[in-house]
N, C-alpha and C positions, 0 to 999 in steps of 0.2 A: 514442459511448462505449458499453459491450457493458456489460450488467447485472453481469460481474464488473468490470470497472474501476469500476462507481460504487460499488462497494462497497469496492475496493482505497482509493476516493478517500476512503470513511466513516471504512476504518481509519485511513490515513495521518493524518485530521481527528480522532480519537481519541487518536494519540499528542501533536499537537501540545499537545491540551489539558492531556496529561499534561508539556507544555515537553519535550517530544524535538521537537526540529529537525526541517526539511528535510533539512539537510544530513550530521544527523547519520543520519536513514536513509537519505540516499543513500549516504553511506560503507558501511553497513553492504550495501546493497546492488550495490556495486561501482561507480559511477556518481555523475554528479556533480550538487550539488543542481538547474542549472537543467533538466536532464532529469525532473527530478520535478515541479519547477514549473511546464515546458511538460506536464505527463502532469495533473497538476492544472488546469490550465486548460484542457484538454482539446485540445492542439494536437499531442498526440502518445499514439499506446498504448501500454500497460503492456507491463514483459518478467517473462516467467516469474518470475526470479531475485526481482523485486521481490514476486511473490507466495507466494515461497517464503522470502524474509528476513519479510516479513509473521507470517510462520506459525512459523518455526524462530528468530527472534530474539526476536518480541514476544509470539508465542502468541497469535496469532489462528486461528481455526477451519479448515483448509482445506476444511470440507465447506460452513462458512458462506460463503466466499467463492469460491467455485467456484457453488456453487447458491444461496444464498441462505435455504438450509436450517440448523435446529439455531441450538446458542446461539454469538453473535461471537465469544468467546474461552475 
């Protein structure tokens, strides 16, 4: 897993807490929840789109999660 997916993986584990689903961001990101779930458990990589629903749906940082720079959201 590549230094931005474990961070895609921080987000995702941010919303949950906030009680947004799986499933409800995999809708948002076009895709359905067990592609997130196998992306969680690290059995498959991230797609763009899902770092880009990250950013444009939830407002998270694209510079934080590209590089690991600046503040999460």
């Amino acid at each position: 897993m590549t230094d931005t997916e474990k961070r895609l993986v921080k987000a995702i584990q941010i919303l949950q807490s906030k009680n947004i689903s799986l499933e409800e961001f995999a809708k948002h990101c076009g895709t359905f929840r067990q592609n997130i779930s196998a992306f969680m458990l690290g059995k498959r990589g991230a797609q763009i789109r899902w770092l880009e629903t990250a950013c444009t749906v939830y407002g998270f940082n694209p510079i934080w999660l590209l590089t690991g720079k600046g503040e999460i959201s």
